[in-house]
HTML snippet that shows the backbone in 3Dmol.js (N, CA, C, O; Angstrom):
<script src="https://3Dmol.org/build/3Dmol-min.js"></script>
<div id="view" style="width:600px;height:400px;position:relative"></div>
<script>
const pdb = `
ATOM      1  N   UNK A   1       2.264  -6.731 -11.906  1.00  0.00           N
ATOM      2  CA  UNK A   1       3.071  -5.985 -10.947  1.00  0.00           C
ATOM      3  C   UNK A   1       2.169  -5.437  -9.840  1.00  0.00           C
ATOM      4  O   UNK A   1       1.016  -5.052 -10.030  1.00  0.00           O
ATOM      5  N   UNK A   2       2.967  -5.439  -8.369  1.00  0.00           N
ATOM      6  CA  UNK A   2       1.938  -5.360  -7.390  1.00  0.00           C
ATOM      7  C   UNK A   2       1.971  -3.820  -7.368  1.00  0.00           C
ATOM      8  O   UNK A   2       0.825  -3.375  -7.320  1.00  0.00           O
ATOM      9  N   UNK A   3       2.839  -2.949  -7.387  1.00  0.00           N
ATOM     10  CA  UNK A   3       2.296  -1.042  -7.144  1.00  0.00           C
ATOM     11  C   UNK A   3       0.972  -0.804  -8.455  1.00  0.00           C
ATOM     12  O   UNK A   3       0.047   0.008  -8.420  1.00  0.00           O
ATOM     13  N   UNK A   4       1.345  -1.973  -9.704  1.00  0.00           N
ATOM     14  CA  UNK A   4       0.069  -1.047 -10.496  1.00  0.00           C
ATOM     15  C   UNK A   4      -1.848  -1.516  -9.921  1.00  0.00           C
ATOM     16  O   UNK A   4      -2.958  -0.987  -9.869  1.00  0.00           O
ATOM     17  N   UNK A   5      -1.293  -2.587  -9.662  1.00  0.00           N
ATOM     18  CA  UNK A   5      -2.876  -2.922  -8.517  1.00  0.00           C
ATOM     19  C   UNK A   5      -2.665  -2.157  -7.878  1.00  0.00           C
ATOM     20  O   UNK A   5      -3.346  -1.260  -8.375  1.00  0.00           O
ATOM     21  N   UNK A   6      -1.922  -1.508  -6.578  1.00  0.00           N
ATOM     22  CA  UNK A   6      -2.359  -1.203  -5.648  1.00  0.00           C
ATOM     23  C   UNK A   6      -2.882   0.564  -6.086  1.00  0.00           C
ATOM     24  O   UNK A   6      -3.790   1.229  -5.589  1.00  0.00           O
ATOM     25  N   UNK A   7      -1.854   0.947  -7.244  1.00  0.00           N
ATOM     26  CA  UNK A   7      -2.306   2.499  -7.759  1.00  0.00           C
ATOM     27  C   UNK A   7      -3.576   2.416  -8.370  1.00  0.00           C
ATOM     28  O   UNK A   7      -4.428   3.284  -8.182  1.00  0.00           O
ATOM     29  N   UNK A   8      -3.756   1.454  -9.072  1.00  0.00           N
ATOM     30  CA  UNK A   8      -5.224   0.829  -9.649  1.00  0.00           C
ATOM     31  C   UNK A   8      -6.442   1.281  -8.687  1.00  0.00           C
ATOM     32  O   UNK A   8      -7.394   2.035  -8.890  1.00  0.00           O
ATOM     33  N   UNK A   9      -6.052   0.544  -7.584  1.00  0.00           N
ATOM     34  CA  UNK A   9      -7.132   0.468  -6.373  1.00  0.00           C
ATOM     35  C   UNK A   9      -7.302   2.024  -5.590  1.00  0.00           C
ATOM     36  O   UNK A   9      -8.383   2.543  -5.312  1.00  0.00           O
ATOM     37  N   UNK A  10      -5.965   2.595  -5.324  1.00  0.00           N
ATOM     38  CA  UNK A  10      -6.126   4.324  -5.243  1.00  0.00           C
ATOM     39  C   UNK A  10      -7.099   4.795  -6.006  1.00  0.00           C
ATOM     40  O   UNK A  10      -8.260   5.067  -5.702  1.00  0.00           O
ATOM     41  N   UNK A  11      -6.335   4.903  -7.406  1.00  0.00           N
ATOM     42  CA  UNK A  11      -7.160   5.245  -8.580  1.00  0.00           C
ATOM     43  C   UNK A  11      -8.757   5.217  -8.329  1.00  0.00           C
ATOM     44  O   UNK A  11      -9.315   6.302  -8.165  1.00  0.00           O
ATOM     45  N   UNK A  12      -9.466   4.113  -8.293  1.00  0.00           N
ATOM     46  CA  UNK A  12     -10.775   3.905  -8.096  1.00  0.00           C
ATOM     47  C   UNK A  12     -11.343   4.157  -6.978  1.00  0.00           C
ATOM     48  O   UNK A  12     -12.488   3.949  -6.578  1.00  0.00           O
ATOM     49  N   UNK A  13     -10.360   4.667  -6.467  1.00  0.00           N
ATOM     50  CA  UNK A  13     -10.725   5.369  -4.240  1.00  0.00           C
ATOM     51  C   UNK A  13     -10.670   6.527  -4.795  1.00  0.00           C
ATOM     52  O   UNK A  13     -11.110   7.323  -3.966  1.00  0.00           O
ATOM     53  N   UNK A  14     -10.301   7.199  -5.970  1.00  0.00           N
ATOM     54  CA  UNK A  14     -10.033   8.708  -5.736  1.00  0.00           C
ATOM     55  C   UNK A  14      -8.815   8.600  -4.458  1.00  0.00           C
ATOM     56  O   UNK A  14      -9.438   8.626  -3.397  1.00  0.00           O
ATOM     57  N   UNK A  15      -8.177   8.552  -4.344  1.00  0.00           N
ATOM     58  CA  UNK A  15      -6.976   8.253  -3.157  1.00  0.00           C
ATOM     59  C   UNK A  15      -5.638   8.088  -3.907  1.00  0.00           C
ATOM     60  O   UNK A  15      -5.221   7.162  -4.603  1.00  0.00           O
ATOM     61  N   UNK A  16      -4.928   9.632  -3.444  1.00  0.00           N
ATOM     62  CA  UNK A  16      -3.927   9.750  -3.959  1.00  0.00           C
ATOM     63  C   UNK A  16      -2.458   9.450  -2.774  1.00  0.00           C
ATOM     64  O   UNK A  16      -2.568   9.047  -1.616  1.00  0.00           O
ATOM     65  N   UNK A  17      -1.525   9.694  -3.291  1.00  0.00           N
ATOM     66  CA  UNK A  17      -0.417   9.178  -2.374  1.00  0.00           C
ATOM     67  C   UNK A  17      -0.640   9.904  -1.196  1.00  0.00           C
ATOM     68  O   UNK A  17      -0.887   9.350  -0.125  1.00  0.00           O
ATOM     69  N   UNK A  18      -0.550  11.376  -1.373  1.00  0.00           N
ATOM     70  CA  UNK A  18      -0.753  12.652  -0.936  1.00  0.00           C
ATOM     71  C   UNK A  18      -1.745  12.177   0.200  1.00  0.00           C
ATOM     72  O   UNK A  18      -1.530  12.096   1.410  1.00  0.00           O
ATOM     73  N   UNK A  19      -2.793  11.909  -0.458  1.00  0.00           N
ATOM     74  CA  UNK A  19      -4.161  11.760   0.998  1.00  0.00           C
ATOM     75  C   UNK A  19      -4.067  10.141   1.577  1.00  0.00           C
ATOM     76  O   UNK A  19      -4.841   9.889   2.500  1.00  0.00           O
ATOM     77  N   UNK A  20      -3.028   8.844   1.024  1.00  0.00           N
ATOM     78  CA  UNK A  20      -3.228   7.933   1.760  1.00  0.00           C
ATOM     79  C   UNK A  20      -2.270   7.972   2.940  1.00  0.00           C
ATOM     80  O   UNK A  20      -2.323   7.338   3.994  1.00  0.00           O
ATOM     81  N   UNK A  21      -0.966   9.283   2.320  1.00  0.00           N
ATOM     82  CA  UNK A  21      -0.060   9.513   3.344  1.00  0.00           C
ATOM     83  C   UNK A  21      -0.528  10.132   4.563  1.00  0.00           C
ATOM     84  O   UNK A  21       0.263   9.980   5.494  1.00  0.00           O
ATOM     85  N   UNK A  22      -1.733  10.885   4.883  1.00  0.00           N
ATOM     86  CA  UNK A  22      -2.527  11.601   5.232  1.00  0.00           C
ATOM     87  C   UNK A  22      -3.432  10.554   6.597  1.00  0.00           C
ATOM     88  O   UNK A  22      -3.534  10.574   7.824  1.00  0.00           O
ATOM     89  N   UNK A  23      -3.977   9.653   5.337  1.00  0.00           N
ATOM     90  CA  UNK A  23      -4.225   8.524   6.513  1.00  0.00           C
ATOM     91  C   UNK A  23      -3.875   7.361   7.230  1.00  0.00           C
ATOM     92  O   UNK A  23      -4.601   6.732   8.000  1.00  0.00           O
ATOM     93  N   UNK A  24      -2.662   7.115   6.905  1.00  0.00           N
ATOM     94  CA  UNK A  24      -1.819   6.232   7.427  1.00  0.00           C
ATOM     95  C   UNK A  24      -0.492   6.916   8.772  1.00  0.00           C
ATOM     96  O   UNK A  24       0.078   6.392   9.729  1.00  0.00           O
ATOM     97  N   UNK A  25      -0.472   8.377   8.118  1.00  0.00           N
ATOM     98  CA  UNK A  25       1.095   8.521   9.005  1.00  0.00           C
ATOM     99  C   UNK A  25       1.740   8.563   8.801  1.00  0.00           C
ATOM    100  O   UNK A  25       2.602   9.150   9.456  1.00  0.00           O
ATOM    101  N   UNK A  26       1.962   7.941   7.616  1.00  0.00           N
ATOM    102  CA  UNK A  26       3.424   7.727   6.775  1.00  0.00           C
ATOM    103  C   UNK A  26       3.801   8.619   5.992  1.00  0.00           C
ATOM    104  O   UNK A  26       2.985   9.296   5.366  1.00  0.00           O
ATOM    105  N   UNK A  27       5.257   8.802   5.874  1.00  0.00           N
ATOM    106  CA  UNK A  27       4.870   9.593   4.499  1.00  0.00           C
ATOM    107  C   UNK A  27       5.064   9.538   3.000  1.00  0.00           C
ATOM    108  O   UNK A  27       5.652   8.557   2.547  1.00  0.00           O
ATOM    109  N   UNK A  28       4.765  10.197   2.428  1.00  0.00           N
ATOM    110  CA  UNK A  28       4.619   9.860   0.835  1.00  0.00           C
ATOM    111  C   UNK A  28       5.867   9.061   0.152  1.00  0.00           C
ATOM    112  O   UNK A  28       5.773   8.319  -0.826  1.00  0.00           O
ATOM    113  N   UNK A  29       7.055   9.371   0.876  1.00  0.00           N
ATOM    114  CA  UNK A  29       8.324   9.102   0.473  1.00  0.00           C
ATOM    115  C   UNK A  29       8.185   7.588   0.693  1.00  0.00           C
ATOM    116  O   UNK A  29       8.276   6.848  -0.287  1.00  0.00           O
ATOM    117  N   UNK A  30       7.956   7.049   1.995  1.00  0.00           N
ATOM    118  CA  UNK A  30       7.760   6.086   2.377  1.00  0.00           C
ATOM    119  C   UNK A  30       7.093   4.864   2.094  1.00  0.00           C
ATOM    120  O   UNK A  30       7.463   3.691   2.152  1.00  0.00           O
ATOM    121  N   UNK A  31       5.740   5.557   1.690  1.00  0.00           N
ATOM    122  CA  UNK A  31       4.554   4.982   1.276  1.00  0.00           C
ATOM    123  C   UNK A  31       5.017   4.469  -0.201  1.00  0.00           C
ATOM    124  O   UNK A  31       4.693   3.387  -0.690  1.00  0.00           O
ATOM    125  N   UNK A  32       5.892   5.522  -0.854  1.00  0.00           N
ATOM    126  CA  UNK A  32       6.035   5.296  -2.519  1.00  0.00           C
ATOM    127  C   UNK A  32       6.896   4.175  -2.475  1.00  0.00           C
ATOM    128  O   UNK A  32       6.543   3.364  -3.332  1.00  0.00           O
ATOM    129  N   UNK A  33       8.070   3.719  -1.705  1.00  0.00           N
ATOM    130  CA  UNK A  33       8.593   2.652  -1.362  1.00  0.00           C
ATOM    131  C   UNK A  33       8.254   1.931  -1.226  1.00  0.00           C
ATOM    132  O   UNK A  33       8.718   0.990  -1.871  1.00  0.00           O
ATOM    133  N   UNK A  34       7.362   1.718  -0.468  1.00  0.00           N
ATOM    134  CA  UNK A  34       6.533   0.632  -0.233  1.00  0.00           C
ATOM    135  C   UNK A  34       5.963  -0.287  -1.021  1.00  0.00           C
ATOM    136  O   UNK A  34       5.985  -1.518  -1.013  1.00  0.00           O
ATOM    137  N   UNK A  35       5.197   0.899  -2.034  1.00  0.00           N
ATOM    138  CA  UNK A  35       4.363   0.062  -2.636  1.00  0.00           C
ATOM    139  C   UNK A  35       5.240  -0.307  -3.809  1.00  0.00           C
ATOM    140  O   UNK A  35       5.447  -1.472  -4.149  1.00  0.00           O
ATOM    141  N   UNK A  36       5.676   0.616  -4.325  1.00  0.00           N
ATOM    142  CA  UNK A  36       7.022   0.237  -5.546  1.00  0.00           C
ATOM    143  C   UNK A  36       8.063  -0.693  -4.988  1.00  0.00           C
ATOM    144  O   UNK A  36       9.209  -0.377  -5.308  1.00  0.00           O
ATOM    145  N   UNK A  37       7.966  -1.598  -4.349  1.00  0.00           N
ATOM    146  CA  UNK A  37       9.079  -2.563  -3.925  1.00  0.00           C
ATOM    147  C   UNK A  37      10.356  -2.263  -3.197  1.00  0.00           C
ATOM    148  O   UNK A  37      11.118  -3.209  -3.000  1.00  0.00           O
ATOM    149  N   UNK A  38      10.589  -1.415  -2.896  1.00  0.00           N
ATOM    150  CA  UNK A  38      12.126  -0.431  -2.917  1.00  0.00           C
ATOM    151  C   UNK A  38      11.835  -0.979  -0.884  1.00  0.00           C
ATOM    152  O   UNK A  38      12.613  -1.903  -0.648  1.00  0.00           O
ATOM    153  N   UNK A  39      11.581  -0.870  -0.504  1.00  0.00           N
ATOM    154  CA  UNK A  39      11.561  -1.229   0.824  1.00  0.00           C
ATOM    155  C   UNK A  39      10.299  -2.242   1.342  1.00  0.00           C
ATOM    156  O   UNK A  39       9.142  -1.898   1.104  1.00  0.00           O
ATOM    157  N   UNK A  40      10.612  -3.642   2.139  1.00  0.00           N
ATOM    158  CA  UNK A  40       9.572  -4.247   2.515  1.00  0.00           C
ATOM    159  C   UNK A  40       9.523  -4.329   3.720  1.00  0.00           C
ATOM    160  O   UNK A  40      10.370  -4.739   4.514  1.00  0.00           O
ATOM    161  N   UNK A  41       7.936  -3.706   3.972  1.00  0.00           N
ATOM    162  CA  UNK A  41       7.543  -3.403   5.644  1.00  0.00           C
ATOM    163  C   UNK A  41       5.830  -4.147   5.268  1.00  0.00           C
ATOM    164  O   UNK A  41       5.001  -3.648   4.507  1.00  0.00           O
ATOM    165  N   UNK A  42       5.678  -5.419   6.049  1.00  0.00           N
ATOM    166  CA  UNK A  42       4.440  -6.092   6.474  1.00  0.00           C
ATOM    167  C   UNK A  42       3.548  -5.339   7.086  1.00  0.00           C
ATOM    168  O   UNK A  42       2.353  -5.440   6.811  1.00  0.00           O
ATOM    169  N   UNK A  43       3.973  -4.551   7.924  1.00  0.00           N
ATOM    170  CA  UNK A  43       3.272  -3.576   8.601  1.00  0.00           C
ATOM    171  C   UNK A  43       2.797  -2.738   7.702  1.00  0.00           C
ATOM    172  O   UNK A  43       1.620  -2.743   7.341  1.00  0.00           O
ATOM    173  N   UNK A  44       3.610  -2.013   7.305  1.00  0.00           N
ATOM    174  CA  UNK A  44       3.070  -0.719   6.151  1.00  0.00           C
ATOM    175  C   UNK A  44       2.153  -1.729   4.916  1.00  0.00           C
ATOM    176  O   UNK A  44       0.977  -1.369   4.867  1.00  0.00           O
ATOM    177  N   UNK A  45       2.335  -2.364   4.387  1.00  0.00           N
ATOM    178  CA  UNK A  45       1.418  -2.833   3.594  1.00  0.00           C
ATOM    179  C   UNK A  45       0.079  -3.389   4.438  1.00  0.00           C
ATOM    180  O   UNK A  45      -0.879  -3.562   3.683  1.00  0.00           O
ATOM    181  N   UNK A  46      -0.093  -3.591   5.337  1.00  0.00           N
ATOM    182  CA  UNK A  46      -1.079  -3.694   5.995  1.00  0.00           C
ATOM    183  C   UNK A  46      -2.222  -3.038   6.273  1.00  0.00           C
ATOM    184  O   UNK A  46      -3.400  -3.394   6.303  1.00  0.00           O
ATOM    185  N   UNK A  47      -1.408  -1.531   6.563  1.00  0.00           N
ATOM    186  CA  UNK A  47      -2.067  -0.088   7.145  1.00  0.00           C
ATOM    187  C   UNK A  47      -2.220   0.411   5.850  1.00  0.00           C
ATOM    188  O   UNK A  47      -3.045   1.321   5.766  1.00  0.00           O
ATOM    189  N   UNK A  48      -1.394  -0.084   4.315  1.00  0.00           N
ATOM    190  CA  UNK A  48      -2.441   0.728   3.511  1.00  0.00           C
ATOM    191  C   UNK A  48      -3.313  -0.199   3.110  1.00  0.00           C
ATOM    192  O   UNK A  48      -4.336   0.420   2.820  1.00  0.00           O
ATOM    193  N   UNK A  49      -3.482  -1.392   2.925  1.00  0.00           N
ATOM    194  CA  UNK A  49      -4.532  -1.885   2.856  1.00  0.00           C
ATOM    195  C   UNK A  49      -5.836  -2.105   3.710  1.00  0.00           C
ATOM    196  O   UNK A  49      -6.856  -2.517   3.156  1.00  0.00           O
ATOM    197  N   UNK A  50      -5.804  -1.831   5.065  1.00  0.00           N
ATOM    198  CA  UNK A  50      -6.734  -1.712   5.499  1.00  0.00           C
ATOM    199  C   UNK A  50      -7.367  -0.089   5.427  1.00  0.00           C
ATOM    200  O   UNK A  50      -8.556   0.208   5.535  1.00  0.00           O
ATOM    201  N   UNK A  51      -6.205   0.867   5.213  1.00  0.00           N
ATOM    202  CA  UNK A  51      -6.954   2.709   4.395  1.00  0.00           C
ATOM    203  C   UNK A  51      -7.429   2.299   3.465  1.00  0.00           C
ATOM    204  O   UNK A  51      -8.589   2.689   3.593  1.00  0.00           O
ATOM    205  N   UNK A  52      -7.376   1.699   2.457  1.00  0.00           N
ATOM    206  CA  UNK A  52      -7.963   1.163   0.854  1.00  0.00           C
ATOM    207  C   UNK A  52      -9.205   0.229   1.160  1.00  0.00           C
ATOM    208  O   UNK A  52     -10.102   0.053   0.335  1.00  0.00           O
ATOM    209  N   UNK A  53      -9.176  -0.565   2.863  1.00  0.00           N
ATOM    210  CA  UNK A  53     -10.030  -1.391   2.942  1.00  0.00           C
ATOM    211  C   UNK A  53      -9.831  -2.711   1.652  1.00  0.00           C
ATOM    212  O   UNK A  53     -10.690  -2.829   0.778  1.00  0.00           O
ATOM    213  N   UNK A  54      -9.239  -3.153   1.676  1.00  0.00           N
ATOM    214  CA  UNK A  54      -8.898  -4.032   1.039  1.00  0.00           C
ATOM    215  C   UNK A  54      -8.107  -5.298   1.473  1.00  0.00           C
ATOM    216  O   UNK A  54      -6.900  -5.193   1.689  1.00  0.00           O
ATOM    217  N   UNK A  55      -8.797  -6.594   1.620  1.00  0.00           N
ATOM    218  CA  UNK A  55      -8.001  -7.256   2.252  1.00  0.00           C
ATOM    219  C   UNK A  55      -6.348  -7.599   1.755  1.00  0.00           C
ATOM    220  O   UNK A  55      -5.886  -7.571   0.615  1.00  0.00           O
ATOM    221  N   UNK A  56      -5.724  -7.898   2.940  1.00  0.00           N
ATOM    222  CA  UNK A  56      -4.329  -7.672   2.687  1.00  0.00           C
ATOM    223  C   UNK A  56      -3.710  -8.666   1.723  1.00  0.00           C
ATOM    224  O   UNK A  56      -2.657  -8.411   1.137  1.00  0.00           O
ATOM    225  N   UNK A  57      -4.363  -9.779   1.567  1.00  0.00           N
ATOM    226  CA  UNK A  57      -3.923 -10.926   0.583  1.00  0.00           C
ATOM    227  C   UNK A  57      -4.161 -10.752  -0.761  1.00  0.00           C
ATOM    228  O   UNK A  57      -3.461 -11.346  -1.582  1.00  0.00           O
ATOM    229  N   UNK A  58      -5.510  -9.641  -1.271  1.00  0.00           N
ATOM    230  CA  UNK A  58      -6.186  -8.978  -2.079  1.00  0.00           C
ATOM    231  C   UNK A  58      -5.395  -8.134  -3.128  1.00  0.00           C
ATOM    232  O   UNK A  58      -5.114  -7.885  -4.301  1.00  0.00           O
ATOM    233  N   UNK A  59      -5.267  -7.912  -1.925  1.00  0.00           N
ATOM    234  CA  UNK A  59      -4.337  -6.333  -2.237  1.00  0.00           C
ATOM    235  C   UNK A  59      -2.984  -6.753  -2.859  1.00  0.00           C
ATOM    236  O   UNK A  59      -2.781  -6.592  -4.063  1.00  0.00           O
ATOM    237  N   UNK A  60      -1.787  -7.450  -1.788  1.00  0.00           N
ATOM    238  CA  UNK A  60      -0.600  -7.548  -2.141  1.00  0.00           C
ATOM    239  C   UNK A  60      -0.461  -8.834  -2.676  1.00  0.00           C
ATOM    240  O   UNK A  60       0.689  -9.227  -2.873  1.00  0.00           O
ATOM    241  N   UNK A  61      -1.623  -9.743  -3.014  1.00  0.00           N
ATOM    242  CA  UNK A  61      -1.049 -11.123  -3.129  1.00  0.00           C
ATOM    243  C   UNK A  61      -0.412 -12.183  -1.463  1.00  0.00           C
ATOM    244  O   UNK A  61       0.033 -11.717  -0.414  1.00  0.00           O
ATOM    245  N   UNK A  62      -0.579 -13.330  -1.764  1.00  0.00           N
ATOM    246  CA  UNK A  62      -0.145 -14.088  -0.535  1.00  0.00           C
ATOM    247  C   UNK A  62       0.874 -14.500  -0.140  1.00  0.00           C
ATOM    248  O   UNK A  62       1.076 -15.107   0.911  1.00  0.00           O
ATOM    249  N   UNK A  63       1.981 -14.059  -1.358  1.00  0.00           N
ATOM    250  CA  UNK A  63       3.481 -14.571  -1.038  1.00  0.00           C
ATOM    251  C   UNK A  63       3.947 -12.634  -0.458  1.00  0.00           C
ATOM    252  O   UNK A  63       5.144 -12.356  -0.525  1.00  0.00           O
ATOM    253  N   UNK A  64       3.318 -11.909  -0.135  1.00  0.00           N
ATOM    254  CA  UNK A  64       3.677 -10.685   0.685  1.00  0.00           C
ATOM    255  C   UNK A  64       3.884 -11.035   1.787  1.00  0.00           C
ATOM    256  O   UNK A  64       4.934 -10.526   2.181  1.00  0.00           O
ATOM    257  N   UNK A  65       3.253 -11.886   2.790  1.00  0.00           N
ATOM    258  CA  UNK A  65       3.283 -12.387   3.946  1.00  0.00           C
ATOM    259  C   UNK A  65       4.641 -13.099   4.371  1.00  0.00           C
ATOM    260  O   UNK A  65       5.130 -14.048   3.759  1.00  0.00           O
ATOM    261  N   UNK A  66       5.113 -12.578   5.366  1.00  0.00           N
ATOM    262  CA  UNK A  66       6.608 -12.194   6.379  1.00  0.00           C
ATOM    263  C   UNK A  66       7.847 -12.030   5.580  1.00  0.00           C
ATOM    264  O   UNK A  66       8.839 -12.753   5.492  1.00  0.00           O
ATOM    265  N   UNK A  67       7.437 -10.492   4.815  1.00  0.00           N
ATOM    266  CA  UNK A  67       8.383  -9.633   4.514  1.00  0.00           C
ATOM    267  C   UNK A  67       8.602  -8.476   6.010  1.00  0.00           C
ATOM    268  O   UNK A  67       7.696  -8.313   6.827  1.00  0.00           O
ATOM    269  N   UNK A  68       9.648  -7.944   6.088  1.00  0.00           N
ATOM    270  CA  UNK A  68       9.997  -7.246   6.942  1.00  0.00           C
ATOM    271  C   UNK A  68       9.593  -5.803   7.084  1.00  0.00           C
ATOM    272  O   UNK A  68      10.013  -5.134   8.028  1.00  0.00           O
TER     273      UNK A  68
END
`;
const viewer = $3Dmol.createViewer("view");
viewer.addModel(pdb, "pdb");
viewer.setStyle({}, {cartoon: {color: "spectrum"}});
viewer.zoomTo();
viewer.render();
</script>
C-alpha cells in the first residue's frame, strides 16, 4: 500500500503530517487525502515528494502518473 511507504519515508525524515503540511502549503486535511488515496492530485504528490526528496516514481510507484 502506497500511504504506508510514503508514512514509512516521513517516519525515517522525522517528518510528520503536521510539519510536511508546513512545507508544502497544504494542509494536513489535504495532504492526509492525498496520500491515503481519498483524493488524486499529480501535483500534490509531487510537492510531497520532492519535501521528502524522493523521487516521484520512488515514492508513489509509476502507475501514479496522470492522475488528476
Amino acid at each position: 500500500m502506497i500511504a504506508k511507504e510514503v508514512m514509512k519515508t516521513m517516519i525515517d525524515q522525522d517528518v510528520t503530517l503536521k510539519k510536511l503540511a508546513e512545507m508544502t502549503g497544504y494542509t494536513y486535511n489535504h495532504l492526509s487525502k492525498v496520500i491515503h488515496g481519498h483524493v488524486n492530485s499529480e501535483k500534490v504528490k509531487k510537492i510531497i515528494a520532492f519535501a521528502l526528496r524522493k523521487n516521484f516514481d520512488e515514492l508513489w510507484g509509476e502507475g501514479s502518473k496522470g492522475d488528476k
